[in-house]
Backbone of each chain as nested JSON, in Angstrom:
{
  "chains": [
    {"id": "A", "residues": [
      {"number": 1, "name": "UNK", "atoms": {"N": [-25.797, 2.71, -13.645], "CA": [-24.83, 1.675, -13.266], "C": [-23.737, 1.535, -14.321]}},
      {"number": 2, "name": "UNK", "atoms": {"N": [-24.2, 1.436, -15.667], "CA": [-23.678, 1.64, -16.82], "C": [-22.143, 2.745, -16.231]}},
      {"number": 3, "name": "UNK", "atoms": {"N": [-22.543, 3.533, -16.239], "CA": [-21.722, 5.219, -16.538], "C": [-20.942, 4.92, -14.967]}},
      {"number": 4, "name": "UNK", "atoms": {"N": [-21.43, 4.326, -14.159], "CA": [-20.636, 4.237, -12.997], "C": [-19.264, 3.349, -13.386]}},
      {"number": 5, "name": "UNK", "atoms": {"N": [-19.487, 2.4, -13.793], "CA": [-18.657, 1.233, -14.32], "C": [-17.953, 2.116, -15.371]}},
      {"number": 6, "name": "UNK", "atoms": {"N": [-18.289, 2.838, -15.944], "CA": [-17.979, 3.205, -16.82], "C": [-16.171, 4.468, -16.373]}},
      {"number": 7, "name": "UNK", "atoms": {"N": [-16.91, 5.009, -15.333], "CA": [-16.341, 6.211, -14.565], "C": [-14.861, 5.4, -13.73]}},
      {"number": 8, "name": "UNK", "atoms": {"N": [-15.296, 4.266, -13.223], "CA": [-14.963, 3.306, -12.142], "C": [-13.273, 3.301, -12.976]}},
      {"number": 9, "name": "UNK", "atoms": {"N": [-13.494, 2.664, -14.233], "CA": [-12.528, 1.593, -14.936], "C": [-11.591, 3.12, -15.907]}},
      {"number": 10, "name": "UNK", "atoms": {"N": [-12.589, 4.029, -16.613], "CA": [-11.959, 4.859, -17.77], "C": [-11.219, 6.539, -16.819]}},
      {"number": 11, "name": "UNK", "atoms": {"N": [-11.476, 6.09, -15.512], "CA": [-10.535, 7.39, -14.841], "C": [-11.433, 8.227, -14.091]}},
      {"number": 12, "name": "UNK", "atoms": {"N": [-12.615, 8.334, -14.453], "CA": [-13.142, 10.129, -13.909], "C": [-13.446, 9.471, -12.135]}},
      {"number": 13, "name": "UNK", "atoms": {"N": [-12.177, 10.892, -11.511], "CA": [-12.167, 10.101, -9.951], "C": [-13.312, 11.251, -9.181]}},
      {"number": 14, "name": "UNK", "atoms": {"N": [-14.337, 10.035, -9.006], "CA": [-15.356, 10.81, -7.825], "C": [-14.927, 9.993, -6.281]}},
      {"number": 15, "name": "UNK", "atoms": {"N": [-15.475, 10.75, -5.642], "CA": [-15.484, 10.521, -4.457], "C": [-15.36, 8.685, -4.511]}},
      {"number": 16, "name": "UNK", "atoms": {"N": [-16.916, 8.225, -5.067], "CA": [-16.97, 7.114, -4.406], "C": [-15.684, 6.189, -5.336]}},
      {"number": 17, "name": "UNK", "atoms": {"N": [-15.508, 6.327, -6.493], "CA": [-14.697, 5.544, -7.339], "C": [-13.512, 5.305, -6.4]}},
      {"number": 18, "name": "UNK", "atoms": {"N": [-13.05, 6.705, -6.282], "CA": [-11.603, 6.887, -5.411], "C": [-11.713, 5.889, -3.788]}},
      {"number": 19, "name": "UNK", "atoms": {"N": [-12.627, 6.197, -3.51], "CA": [-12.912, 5.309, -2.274], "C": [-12.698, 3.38, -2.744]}},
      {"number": 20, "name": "UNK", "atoms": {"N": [-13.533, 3.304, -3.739], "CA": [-13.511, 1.811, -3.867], "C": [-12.411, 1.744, -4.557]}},
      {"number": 21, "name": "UNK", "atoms": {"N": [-11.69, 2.291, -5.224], "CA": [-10.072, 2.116, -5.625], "C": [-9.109, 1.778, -4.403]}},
      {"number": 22, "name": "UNK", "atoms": {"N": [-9.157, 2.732, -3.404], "CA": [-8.27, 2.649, -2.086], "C": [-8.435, 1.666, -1.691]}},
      {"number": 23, "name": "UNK", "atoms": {"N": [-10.174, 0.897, -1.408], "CA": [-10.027, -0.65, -0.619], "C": [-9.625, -1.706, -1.651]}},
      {"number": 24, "name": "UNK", "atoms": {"N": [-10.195, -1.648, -2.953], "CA": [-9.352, -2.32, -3.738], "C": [-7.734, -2.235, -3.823]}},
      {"number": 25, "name": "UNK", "atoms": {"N": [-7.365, -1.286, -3.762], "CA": [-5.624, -0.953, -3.524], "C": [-4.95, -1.362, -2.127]}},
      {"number": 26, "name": "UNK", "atoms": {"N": [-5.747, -1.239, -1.445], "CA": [-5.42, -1.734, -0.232], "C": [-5.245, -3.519, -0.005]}},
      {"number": 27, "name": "UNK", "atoms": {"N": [-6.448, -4.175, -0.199], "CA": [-6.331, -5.839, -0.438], "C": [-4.963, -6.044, -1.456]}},
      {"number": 28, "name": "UNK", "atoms": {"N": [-5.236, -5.305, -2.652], "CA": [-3.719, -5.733, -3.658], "C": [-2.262, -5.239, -3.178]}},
      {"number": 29, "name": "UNK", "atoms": {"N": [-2.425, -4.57, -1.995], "CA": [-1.113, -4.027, -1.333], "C": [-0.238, -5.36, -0.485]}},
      {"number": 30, "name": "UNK", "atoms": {"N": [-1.795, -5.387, 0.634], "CA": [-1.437, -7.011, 1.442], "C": [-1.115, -7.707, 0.721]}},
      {"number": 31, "name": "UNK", "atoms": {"N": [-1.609, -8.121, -0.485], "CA": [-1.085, -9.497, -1.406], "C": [0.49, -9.281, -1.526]}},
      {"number": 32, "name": "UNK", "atoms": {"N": [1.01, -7.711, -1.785], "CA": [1.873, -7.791, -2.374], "C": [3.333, -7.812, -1.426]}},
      {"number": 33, "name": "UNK", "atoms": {"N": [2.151, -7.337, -0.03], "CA": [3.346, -6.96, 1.29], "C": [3.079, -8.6, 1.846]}},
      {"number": 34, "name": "UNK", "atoms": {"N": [2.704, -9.439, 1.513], "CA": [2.639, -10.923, 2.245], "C": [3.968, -11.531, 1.026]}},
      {"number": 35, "name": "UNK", "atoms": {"N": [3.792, -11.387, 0.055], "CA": [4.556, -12.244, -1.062], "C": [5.774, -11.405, -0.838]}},
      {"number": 36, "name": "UNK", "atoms": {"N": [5.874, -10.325, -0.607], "CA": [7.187, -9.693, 0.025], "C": [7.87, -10.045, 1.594]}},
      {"number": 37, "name": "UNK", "atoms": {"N": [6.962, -10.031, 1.919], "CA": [7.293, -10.714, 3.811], "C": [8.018, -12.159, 3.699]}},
      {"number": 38, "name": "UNK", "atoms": {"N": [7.258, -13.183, 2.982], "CA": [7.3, -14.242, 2.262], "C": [9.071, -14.151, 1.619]}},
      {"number": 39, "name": "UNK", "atoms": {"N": [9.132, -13.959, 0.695], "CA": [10.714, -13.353, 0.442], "C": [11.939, -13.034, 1.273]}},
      {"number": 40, "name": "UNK", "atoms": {"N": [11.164, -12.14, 1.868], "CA": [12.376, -11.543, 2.727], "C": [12.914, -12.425, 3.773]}},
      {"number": 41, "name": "UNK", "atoms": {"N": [11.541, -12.928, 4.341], "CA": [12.044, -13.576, 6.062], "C": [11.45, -14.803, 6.138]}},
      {"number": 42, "name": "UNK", "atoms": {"N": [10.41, -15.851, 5.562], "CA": [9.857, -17.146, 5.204], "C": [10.948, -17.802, 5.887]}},
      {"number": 43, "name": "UNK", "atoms": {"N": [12.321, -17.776, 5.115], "CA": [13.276, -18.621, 5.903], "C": [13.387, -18.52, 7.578]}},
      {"number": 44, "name": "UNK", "atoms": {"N": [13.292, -17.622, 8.235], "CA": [13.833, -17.384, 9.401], "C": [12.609, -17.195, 9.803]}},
      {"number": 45, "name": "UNK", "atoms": {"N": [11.78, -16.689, 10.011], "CA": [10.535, -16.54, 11.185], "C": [8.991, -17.45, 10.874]}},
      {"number": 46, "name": "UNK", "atoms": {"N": [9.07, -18.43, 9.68], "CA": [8.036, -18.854, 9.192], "C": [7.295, -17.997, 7.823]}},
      {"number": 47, "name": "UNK", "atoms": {"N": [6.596, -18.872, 7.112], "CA": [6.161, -17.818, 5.834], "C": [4.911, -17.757, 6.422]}},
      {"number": 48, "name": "UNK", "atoms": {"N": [3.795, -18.324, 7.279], "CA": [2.806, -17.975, 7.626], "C": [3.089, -16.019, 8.82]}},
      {"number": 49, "name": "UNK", "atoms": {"N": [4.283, -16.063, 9.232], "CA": [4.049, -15.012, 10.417], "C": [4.96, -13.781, 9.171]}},
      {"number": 50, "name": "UNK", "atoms": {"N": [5.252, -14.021, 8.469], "CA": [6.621, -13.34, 7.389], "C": [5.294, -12.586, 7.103]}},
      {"number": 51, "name": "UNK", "atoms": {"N": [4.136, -13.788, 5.799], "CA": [3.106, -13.254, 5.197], "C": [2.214, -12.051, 6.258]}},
      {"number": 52, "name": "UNK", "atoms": {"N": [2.012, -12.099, 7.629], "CA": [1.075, -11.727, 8.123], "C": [1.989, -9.764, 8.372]}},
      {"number": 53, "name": "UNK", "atoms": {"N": [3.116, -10.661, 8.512], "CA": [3.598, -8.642, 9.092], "C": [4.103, -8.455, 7.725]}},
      {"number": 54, "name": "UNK", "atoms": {"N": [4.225, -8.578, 6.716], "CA": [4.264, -7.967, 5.389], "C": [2.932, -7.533, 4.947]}},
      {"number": 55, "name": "UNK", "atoms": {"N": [2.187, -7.96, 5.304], "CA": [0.161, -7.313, 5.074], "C": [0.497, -6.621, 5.976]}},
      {"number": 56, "name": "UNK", "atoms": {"N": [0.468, -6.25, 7.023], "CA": [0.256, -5.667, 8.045], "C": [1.065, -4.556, 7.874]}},
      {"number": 57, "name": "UNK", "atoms": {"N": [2.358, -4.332, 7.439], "CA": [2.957, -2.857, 7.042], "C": [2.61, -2.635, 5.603]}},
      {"number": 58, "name": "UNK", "atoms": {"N": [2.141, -3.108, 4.289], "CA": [2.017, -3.044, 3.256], "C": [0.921, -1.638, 2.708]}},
      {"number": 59, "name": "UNK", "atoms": {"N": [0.097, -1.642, 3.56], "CA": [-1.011, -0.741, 3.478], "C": [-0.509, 0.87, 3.954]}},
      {"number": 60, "name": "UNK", "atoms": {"N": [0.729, 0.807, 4.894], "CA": [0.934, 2.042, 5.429], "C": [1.261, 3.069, 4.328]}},
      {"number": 61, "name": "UNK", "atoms": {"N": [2.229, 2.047, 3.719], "CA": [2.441, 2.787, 2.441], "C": [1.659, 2.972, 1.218]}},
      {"number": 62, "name": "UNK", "atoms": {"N": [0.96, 2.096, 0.637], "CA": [0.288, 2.106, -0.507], "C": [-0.914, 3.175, -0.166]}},
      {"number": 63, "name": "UNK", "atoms": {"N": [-1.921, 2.998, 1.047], "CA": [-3.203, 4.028, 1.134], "C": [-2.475, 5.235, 1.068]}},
      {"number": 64, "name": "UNK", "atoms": {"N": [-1.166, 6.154, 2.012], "CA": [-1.457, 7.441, 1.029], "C": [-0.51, 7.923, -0.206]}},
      {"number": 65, "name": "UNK", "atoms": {"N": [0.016, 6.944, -0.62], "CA": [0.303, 6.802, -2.228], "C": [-0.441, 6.874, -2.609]}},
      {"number": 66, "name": "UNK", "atoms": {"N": [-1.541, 6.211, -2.993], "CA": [-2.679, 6.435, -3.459], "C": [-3.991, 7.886, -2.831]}},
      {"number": 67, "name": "UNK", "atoms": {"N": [-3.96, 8.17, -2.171], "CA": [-4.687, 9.19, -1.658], "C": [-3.725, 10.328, -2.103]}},
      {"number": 68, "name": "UNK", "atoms": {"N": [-2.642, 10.55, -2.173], "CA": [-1.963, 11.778, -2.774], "C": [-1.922, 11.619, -4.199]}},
      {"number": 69, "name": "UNK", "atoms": {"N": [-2.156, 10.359, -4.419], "CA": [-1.917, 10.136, -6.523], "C": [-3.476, 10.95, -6.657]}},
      {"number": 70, "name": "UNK", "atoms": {"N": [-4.808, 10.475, -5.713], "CA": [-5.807, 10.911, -6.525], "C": [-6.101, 12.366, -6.391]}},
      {"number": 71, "name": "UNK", "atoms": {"N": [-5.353, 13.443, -5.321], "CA": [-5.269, 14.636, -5.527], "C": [-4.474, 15.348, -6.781]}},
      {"number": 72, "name": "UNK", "atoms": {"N": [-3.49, 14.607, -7.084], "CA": [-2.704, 15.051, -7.889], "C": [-3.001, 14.697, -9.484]}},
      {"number": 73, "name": "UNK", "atoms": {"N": [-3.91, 13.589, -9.704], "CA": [-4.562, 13.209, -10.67], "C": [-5.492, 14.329, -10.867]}},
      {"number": 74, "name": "UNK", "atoms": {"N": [-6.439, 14.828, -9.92], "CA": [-7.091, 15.947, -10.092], "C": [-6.62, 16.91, -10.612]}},
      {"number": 75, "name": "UNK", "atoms": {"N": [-5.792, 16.993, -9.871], "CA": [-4.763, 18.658, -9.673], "C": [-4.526, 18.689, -11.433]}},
      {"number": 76, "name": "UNK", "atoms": {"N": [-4.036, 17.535, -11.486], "CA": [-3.261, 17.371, -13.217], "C": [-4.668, 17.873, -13.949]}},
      {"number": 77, "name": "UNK", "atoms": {"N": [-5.743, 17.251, -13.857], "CA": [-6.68, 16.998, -15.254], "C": [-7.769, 18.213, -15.242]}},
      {"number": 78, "name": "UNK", "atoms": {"N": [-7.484, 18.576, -14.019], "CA": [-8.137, 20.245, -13.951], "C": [-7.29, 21.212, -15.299]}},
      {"number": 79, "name": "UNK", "atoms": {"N": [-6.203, 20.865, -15.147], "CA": [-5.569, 21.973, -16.846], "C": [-6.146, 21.662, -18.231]}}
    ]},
    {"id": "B", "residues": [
      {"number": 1, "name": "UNK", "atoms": {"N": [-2.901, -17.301, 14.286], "CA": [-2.236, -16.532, 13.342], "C": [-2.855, -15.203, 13.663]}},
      {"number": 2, "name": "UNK", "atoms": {"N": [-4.1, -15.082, 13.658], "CA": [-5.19, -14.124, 13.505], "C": [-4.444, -13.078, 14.954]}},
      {"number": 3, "name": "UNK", "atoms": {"N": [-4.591, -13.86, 16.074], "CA": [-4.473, -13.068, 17.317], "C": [-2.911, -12.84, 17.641]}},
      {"number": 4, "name": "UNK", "atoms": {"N": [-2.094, -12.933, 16.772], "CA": [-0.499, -12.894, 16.628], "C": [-0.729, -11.448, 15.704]}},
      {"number": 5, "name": "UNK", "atoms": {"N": [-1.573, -11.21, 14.703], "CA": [-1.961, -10.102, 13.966], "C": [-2.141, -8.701, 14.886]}},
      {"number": 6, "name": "UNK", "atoms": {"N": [-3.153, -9.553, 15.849], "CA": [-4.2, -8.345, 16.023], "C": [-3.371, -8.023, 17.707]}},
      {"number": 7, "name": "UNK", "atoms": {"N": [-2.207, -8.373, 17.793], "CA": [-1.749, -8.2, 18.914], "C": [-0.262, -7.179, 18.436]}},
      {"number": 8, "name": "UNK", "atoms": {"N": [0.179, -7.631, 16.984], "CA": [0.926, -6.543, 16.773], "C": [0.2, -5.455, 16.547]}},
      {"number": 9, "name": "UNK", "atoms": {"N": [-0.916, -5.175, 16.051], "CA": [-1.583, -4.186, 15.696], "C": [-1.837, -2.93, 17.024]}},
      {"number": 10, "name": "UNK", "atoms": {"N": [-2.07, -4.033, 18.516], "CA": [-2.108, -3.571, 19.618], "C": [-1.021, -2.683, 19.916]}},
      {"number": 11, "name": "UNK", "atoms": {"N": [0.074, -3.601, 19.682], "CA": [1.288, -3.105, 19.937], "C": [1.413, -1.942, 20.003]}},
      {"number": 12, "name": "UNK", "atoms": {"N": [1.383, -1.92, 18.315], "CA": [1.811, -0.89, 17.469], "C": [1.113, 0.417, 17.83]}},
      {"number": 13, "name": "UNK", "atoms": {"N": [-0.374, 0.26, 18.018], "CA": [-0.735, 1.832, 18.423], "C": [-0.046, 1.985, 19.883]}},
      {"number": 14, "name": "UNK", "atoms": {"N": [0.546, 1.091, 20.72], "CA": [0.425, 1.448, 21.989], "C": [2.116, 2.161, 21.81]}},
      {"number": 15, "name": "UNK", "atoms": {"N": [2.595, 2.136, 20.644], "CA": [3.955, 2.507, 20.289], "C": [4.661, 1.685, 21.216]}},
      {"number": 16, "name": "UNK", "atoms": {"N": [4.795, 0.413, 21.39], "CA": [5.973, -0.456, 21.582], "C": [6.283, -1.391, 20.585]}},
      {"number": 17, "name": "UNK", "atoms": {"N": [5.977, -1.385, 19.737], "CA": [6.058, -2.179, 18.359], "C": [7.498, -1.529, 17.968]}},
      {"number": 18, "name": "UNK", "atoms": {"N": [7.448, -0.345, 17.412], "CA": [8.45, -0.291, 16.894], "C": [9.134, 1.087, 17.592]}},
      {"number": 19, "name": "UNK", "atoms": {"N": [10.769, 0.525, 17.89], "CA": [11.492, 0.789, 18.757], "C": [12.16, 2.726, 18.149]}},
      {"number": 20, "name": "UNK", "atoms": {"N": [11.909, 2.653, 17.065], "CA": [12.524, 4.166, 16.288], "C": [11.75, 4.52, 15.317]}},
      {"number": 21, "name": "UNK", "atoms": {"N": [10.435, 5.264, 15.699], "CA": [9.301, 5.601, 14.517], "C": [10.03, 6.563, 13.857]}},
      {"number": 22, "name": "UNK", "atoms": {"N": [11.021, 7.442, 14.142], "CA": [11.505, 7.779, 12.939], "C": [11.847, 7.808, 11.761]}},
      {"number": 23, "name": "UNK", "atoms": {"N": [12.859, 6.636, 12.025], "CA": [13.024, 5.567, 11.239], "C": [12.148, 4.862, 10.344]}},
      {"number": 24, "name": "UNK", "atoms": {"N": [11.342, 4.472, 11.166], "CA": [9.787, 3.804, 10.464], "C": [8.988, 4.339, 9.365]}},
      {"number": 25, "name": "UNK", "atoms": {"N": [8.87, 5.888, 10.255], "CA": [8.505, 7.397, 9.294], "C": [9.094, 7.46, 7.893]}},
      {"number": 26, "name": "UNK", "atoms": {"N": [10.517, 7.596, 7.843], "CA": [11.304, 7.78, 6.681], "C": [11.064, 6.69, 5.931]}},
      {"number": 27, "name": "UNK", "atoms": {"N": [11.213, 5.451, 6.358], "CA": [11.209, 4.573, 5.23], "C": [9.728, 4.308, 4.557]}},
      {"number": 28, "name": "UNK", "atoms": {"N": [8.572, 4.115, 5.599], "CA": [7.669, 4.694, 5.298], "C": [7.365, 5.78, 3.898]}},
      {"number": 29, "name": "UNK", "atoms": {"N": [7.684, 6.348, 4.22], "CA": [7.536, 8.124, 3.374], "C": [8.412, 7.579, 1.598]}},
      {"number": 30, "name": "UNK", "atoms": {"N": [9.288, 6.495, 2.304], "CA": [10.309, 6.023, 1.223], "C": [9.394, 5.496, 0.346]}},
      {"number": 31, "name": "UNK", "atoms": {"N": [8.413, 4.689, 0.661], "CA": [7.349, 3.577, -0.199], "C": [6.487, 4.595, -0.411]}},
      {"number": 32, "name": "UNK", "atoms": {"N": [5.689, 5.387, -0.012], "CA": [4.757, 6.153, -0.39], "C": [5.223, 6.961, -1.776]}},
      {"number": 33, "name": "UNK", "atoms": {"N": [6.398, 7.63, -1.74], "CA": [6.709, 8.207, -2.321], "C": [6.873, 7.487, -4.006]}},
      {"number": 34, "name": "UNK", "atoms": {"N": [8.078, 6.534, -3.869], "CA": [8.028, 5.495, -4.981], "C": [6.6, 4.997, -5.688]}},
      {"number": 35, "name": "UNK", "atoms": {"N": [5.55, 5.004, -4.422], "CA": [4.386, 4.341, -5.04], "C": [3.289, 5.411, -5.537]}},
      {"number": 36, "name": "UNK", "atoms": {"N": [3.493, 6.549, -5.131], "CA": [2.804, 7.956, -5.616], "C": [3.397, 7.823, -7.616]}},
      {"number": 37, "name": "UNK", "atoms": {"N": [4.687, 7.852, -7.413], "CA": [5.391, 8.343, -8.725], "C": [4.928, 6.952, -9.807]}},
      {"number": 38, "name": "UNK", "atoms": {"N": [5.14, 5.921, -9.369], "CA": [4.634, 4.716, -10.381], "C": [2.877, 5.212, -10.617]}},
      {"number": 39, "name": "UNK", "atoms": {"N": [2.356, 6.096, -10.043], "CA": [0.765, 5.612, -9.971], "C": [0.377, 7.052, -11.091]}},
      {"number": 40, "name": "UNK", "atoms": {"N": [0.839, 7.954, -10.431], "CA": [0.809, 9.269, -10.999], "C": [1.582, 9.35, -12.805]}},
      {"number": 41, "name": "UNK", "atoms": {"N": [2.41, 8.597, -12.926], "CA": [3.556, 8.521, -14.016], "C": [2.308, 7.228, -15.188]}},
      {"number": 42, "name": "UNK", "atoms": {"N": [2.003, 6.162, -14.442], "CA": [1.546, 5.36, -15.164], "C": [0.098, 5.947, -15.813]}},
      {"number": 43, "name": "UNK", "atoms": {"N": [-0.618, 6.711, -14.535], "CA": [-1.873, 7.348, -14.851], "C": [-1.981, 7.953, -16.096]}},
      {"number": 44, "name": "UNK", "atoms": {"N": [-0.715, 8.768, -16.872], "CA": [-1.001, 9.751, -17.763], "C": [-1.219, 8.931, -19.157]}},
      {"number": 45, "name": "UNK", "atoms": {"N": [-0.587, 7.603, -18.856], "CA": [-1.075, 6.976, -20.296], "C": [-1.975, 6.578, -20.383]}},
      {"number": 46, "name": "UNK", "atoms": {"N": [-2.752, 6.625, -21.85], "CA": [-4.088, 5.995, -22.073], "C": [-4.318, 4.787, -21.938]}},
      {"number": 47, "name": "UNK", "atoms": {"N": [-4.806, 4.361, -20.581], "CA": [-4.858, 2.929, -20.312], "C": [-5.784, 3.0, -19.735]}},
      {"number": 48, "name": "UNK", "atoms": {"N": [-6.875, 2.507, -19.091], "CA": [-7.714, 2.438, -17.775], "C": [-7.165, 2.444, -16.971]}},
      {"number": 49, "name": "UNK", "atoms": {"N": [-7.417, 3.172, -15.511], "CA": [-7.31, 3.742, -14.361], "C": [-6.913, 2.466, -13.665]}},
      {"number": 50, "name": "UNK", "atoms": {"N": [-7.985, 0.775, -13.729], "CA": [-7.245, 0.11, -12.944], "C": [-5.989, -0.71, -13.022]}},
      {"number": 51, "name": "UNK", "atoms": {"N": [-5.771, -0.344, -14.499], "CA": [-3.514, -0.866, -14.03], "C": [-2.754, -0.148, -13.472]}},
      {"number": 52, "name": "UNK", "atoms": {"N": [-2.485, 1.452, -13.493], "CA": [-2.107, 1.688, -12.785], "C": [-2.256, 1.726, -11.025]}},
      {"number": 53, "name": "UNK", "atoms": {"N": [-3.406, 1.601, -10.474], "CA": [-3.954, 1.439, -9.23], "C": [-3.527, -0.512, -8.786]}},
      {"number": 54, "name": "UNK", "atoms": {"N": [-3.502, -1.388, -9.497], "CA": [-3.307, -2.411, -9.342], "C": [-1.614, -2.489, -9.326]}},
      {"number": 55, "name": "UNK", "atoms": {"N": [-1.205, -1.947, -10.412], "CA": [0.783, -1.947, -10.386], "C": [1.155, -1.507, -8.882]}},
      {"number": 56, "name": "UNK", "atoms": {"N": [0.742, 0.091, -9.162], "CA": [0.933, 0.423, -8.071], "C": [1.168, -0.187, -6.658]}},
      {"number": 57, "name": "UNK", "atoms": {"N": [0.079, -0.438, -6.195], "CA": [-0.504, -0.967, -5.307], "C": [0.559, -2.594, -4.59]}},
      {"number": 58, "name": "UNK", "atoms": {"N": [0.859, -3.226, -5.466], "CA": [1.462, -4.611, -5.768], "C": [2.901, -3.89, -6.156]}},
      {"number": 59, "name": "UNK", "atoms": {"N": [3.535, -3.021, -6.157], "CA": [4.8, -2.329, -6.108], "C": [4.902, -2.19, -4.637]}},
      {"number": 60, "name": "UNK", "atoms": {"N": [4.266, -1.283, -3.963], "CA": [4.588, -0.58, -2.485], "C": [4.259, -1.963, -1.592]}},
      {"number": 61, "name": "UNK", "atoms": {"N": [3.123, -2.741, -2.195], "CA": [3.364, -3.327, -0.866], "C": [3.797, -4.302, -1.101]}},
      {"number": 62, "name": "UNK", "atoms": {"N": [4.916, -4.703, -1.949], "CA": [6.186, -5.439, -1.989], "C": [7.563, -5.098, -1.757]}},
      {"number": 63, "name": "UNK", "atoms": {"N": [7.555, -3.545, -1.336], "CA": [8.993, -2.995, -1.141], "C": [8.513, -3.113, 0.368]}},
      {"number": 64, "name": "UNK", "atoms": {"N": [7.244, -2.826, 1.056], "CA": [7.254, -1.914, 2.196], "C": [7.948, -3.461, 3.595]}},
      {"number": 65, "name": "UNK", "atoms": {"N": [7.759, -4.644, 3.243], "CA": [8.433, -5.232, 3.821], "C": [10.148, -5.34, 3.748]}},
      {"number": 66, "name": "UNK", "atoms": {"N": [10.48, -5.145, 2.608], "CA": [12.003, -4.415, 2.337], "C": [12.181, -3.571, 3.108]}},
      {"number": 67, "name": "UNK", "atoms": {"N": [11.488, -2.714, 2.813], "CA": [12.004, -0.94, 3.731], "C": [12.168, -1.43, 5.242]}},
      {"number": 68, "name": "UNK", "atoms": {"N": [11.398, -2.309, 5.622], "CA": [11.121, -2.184, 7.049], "C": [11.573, -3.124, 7.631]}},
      {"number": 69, "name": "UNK", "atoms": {"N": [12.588, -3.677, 7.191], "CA": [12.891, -5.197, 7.38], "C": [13.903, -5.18, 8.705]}},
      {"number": 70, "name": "UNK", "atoms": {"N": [14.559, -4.051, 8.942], "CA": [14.931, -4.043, 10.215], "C": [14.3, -2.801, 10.99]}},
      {"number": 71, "name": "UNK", "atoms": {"N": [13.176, -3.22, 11.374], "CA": [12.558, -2.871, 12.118], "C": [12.752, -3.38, 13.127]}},
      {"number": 72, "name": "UNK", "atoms": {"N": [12.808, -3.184, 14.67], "CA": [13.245, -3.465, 15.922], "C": [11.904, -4.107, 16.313]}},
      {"number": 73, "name": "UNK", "atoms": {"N": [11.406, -5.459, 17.061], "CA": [10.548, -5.416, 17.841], "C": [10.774, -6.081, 19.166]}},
      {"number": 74, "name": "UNK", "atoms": {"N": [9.67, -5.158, 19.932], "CA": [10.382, -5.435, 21.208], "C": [9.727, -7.057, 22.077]}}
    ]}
  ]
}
């Protein structure tokens, strides 16, 4: 458990790390696509419906940002 | 709120959500891209793995309502 935590936080991407990174990356995406929705359109369509379609496109982008960062993180640390 | 969610979500696979996925595509591809380079760029410094995954992350999905902000719905 140690060395998992360990693996989790100091980089070495296994399968499962990379996996619980993405759903973790994913929740911190919505936060960031609601507080952006929030911004943009709060005034005009409500900040409750702003927040909900700023989560709701936020993830399209961030999951394969992140799914191409952790190939390429590989790709890199293989040299 | 919930079923205002899960009805764009409907939408959206049924492709009437959004009126020019092209469009959608590119800008799309626009945030991925930006959020690849912050994640990949931040990764190489000696830091732990979760700031860059957290920056990241809280970057794209604060532009991706920008990018998409005129998005058409029908």
């Amino acid at each position: 458990m140690d060395e998992f935590l360990n693996n989790m936080v100091f980089g070495d991407i296994t399968l499962v790390t990379g996996l619980l990174w993405l759903l973790i990356a994913t929740v911190i995406s919505m936060v960031g696509g609601a507080i952006g929705g929030m911004i943009l359109a709060g005034k005009d369509i409500g900040y409750s419906f702003s927040a909900m379609l700023g989560a709701l496109f936020a993830p399209a982008g961030t999951i394969p940002a992140l799914i191409l960062g952790f190939f390429a993180l590989n790709f890199l640390s293989s040299f | 709120m919930l079923e205002l969610g899960w009805y764009s979500v409907k939408l959206f696979f049924k492709g009437k959500l959004i009126r020019d996925p092209l469009h959608f595509l590119q800008q799309t591809l626009i945030g991925i891209t930006v959020g690849l380079l912050i994640f990949v760029l931040l990764a190489q410094a000696a830091i732990p793995l979760c700031i860059p995954v957290t920056l990241s992350s809280l970057v794209t999905g604060l532009m991706m309502p920008f990018l998409l902000k005129d998005f058409k719905m029908k």
